[in-house]
N, C-alpha and C positions, 0 to 999 in steps of 0.2 A: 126769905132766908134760905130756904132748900135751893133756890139756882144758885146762889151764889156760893155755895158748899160744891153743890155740880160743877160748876166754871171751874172753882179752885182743885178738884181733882182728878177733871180734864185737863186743865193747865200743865198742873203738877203733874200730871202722866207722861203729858207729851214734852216736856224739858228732862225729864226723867230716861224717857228713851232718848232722848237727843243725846243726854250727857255719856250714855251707856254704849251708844250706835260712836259718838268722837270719838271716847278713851279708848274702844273693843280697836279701830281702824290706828289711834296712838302706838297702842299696842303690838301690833302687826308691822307696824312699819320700822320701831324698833328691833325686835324682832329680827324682823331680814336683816337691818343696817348690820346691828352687832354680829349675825353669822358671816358676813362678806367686808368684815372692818380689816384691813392691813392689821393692826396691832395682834387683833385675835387672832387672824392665821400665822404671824410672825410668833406668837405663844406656844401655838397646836404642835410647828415645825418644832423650836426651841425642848419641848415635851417629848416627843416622838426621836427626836437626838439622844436627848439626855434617858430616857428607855433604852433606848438601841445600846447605848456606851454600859446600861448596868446589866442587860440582858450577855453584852459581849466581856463582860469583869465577871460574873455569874459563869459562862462557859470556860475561863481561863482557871477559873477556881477550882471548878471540877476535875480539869485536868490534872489542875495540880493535887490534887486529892486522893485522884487514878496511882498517880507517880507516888504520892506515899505510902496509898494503901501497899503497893508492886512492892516497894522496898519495904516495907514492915510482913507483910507475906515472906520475901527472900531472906530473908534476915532470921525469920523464927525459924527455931530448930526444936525437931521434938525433944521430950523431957531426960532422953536417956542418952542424946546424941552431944552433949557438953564438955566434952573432952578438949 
């Protein structure tokens, strides 16, 4: 009875690393595929577009911000100057 408990978690060790040593190398291989997949780099680009356009709507906002604050500065008059 005692080998045959041995054999079976021998056995079961070494299909055990097997399954472990496939899926670790499955793994890997996906891995690479999806960082160098067309779709995903055409995503990465499509993201870094669509950044750039909010980062350059963000810098036009400001200006225009600049050009309000200018005309609400020009525009105020101190409190005694209302004539």
């Amino acid at each position: 009875m005692n080998t045959v408990v041995i054999v079976a978690i021998v056995f079961g060790s070494i299909v055990t690393i097997a399954g472990l040593m496939c899926g670790t190398v499955l793994v890997i291989i996906r891995m690479r595929h999806s960082g160098l997949a067309g779709s995903n780099r055409k995503s990465n680009e499509e993201e870094a577009i669509m950044i750039q356009e909010i980062y350059q709507g963000l810098e036009r906002m400001e200006k225009r911000i600049d050009a309000l604050e200018t005309i609400l500065m020009d525009g105020h008059t101190p409190h005694g100057d209302n004539k």
